[in-house]
C-alpha positions as CSV (number, residue, x, y, z in Angstrom):
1,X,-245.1,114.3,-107.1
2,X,-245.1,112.6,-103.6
3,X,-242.2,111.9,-101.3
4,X,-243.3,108.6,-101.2
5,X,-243.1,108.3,-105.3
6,X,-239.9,109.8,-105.5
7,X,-238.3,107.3,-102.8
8,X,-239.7,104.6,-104.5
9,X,-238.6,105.5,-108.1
10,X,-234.6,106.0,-106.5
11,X,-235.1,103.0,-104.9
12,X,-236.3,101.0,-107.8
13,X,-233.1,102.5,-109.8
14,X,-231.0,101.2,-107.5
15,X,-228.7,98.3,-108.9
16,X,-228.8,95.5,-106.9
17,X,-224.7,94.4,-105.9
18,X,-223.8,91.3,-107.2
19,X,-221.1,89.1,-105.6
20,X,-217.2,89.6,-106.8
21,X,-216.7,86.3,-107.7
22,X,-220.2,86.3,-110.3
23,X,-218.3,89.0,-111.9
24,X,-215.0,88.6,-112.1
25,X,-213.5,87.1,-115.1
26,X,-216.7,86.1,-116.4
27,X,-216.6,87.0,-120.0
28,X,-212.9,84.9,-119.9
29,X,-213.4,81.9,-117.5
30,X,-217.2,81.1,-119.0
31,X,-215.6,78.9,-122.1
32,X,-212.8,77.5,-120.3
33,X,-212.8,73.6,-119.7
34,X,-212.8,71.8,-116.0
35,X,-209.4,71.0,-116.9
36,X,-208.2,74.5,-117.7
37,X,-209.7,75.8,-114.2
38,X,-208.4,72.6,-112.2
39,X,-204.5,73.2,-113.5
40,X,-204.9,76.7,-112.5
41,X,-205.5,75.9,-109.0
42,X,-203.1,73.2,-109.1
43,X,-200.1,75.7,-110.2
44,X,-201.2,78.2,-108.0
45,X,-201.6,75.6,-104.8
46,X,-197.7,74.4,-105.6
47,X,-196.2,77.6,-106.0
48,X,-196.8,77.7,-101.9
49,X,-194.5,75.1,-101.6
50,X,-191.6,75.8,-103.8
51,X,-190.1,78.6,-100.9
52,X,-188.3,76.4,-97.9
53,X,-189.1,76.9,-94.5
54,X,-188.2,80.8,-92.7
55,X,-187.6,81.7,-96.5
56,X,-188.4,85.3,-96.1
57,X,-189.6,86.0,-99.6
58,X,-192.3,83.5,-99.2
59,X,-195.0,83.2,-101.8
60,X,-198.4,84.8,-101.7
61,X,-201.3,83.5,-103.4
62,X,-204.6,85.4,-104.1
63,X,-207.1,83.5,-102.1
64,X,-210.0,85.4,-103.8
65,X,-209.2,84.4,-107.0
66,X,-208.6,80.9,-106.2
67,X,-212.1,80.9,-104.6
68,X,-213.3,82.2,-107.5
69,X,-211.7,79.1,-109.5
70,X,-213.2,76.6,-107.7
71,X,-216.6,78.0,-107.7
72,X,-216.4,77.7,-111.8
73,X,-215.3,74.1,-111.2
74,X,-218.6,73.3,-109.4
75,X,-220.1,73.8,-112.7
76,X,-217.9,72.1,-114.9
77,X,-217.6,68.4,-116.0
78,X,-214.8,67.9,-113.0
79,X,-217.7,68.6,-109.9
80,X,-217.8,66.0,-108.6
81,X,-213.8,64.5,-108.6
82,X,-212.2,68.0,-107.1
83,X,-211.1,66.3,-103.6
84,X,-210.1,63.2,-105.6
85,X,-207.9,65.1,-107.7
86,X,-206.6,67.1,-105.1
87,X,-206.0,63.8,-103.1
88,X,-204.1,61.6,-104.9
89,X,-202.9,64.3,-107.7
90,X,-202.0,67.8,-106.0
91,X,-200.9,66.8,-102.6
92,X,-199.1,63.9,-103.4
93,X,-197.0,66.6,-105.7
94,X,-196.8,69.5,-103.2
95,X,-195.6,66.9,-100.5
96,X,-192.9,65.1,-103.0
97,X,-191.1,68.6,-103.2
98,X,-191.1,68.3,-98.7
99,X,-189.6,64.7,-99.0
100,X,-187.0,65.5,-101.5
101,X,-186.2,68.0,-99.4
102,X,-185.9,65.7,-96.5
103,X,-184.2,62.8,-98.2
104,X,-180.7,64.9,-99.1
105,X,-180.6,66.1,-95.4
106,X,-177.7,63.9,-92.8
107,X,-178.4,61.8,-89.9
108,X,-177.7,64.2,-87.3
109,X,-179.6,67.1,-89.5
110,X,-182.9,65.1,-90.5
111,X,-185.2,65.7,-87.1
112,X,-184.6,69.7,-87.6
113,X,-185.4,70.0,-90.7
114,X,-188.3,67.8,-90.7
115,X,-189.2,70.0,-87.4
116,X,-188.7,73.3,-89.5
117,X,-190.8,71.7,-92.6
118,X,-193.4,70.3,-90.2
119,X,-194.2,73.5,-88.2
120,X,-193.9,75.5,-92.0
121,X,-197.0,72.7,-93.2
122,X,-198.9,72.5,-90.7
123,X,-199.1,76.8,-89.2
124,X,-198.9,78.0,-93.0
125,X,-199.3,76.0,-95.7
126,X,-202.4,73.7,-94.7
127,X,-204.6,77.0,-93.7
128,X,-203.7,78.3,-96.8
129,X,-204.9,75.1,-99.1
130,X,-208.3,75.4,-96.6
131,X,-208.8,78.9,-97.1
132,X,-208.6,78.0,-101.1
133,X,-210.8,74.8,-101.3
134,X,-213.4,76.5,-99.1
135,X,-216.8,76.9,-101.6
136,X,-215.4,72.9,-102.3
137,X,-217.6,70.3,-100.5
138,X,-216.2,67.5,-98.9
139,X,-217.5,64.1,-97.7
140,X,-216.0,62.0,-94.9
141,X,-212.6,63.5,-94.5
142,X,-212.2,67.2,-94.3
143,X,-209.4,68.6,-96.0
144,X,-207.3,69.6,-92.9
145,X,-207.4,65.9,-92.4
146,X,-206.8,64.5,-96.0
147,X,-203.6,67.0,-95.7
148,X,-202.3,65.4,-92.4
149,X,-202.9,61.8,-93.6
150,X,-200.9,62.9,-96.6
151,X,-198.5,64.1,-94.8
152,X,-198.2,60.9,-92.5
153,X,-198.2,58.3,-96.1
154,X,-195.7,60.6,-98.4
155,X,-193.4,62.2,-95.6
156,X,-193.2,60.3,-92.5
157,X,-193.6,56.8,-94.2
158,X,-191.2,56.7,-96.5
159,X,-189.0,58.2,-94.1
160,X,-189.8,55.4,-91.6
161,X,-186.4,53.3,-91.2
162,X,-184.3,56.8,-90.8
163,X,-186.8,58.0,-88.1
164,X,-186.8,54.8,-85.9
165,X,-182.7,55.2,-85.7
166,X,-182.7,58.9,-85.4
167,X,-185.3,58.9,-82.3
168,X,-183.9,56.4,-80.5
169,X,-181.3,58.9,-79.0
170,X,-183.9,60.1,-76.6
171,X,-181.5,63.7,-76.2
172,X,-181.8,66.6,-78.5
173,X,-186.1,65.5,-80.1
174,X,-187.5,68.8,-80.6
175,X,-190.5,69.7,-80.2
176,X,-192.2,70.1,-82.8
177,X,-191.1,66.4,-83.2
178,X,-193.9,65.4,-81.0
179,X,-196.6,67.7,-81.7
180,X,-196.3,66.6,-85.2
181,X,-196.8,62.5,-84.0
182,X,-199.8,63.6,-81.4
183,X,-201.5,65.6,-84.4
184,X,-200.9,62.9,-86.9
185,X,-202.6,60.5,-84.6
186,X,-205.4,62.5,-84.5
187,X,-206.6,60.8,-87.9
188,X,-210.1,59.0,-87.7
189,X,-208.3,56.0,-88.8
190,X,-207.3,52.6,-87.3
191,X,-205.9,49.2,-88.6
192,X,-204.1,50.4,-91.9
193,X,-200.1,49.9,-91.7
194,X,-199.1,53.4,-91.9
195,X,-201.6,53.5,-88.7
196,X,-199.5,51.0,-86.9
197,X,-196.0,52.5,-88.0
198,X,-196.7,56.0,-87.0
199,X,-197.3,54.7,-83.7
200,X,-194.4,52.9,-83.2
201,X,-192.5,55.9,-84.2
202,X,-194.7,57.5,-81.4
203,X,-194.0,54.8,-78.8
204,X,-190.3,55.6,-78.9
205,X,-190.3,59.5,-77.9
206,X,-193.9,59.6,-76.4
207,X,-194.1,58.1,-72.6
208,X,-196.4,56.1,-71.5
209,X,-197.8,56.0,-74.5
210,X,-201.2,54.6,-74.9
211,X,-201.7,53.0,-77.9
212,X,-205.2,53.1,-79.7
213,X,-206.8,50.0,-78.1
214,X,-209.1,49.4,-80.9
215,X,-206.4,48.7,-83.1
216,X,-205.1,46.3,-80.3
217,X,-208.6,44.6,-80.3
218,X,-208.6,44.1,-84.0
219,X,-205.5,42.4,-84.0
220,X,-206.5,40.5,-81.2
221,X,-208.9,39.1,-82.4
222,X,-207.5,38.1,-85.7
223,X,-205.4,35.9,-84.1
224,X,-207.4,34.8,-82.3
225,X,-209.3,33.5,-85.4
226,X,-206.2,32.5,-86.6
227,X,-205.2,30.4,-84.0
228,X,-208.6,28.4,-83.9
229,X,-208.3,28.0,-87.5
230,X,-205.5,26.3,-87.2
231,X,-206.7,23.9,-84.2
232,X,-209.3,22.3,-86.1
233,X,-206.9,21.9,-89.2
234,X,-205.3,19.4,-87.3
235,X,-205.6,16.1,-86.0
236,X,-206.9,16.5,-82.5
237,X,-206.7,13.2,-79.5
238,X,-210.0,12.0,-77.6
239,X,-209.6,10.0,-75.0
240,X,-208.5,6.6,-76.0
241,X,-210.3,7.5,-79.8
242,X,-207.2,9.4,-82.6
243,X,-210.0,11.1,-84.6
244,X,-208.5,11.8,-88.3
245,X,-209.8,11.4,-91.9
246,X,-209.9,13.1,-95.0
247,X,-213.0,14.8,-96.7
248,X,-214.7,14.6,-94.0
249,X,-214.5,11.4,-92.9
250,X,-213.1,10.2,-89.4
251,X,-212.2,6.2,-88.4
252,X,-211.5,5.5,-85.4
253,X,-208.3,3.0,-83.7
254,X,-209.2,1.3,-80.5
255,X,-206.5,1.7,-77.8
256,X,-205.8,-2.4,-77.1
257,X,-203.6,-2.7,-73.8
258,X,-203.5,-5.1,-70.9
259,X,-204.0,-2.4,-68.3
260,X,-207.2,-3.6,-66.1
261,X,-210.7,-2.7,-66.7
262,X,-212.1,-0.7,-64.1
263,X,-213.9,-3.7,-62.9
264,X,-211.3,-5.7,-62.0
265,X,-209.8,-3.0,-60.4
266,X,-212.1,-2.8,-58.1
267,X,-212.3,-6.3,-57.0
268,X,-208.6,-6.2,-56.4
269,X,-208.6,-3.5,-54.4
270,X,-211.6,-4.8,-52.5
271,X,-210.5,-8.4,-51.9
272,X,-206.8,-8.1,-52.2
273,X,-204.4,-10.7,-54.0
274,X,-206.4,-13.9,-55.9
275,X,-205.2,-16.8,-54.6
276,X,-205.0,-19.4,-57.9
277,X,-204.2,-22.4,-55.9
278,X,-207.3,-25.5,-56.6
279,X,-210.2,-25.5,-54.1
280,X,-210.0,-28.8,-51.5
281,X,-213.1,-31.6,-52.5
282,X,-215.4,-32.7,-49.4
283,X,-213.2,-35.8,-49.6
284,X,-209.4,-34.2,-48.8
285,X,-211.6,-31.9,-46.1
286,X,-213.7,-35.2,-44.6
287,X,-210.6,-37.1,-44.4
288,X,-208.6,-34.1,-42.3
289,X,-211.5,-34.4,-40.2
């Protein structure tokens, strides 16, 4: 037997390597529901938020086996709705458990431990949920930025009244403080109220601030619409003709006064006062004569 047979034969024996996540947990994961799978990754995502800021037993998560979770969920019933769920289900949980935290905390302690919490969620926990949704698609908004604009509706939102007071005191803002309002501004997103809030929470520790001039524009214009709506709801004055009516009709009032025409105010500037007294007959002028 050739050298060349023989090569060929080992290398026709040789198992081909199938990827970790095809095999792992297959024989147990392949009857489980969309459901099962999606409350997995939903415990496993929370856990990372239950230890507080410089905790030092922090929890770790097996990425791996997360990925391997959300690859099965492709190909269940849930395929298409995994950002949805993880949207307006997941983070809005994983965030409630930040703002609890936050809404037991004094006055003079809220703006550190919103800084601690902040630079915890956004250098930790957020490359963690990316890391785990990766094999997930998304469309539009990536999920770095659905986690900030969570962040900025749940956390800094509700906290909105408590922030303006604390950050007038323009003394002792850390800094994390402002990094967190120039990332959350960031957002693709203009117009919406929380848009307009954040930055007014920006304007006050931020300057010069420039706000987004688009959003400026909008509302601009709006009342601008506004305003000429409300013009031709209402009577309007033409000259000497008070135009008004309903259901679309209009009469018109005639402004009657004894002020001169502009005739005759021409021919009394031109020939000066009329004199009214009778004209002499040829007779009375013959006689003088």
């Amino acid at each position: 037997m050739s050298s060349v047979t023989q090569r060929f034969r080992r290398m026709s024996s040789t198992s081909v390597e199938v990827p970790r996540w095809s095999l792992s947990k297959e024989s147990e994961d392949d009857t489980r529901s969309g459901i099962d799978l999606w409350q997995s990754v939903q415990k496993t995502l929370l856990q990372i938020f239950q230890s507080e800021p410089g905790d030092p037993a922090q929890v770790k998560i097996d990425i791996l086996d997360v990925n391997d979770t959300c690859r099965l969920l492709l190909c269940s019933e849930l395929k298409n709705s995994i950002i949805t769920r993880f949207q307006d289900s997941l983070l809005v949980k994983c965030l409630g458990i930040v703002l609890e935290s936050l809404l037991v905390q004094p006055a003079e302690a809220l703006l550190d431990k919103l800084a601690n919490w902040w630079s915890h969620f956004y250098q930790r926990l957020i490359p963690l949920i990316c890391m785990a949704l990766l094999p997930v698609p998304t469309f539009g908004m990536t999920v770095r930025q659905i986690c900030l604009q969570g962040f900025r509706d749940i956390v800094l939102i509700k906290l909105f009244s408590r922030l303006k007071t604390c950050l007038r005191d323009d003394e002792g803002i850390p800094i994390e403080i402002v990094q967190m309002l120039l990332v959350v501004q960031s957002i693709p997103e203009t117009g919406s109220d929380q848009y307009r809030q954040t930055e007014e929470i920006a304007g006050l520790i931020i300057r010069p601030y420039l706000q987004n001039m688009r959003a400026i524009g909008m509302q601009l214009e709006l009342e601008a619409s506004e305003a000429q709506t409300s013009m031709s709801a209402t009577p309007q004055v033409f000259g000497r003709r008070h135009w008004q009516g309903s259901h679309g009709s209009s009469t018109s009032h005639h402004d009657v006064s004894t002020s001169p025409t502009p005739h005759e105010g021409e021919r009394s500037l031109r020939l000066g006062p009329v004199d009214e007294s009778p004209t002499p007959s040829r007779e009375n002028l013959a006689r003088h004569c």
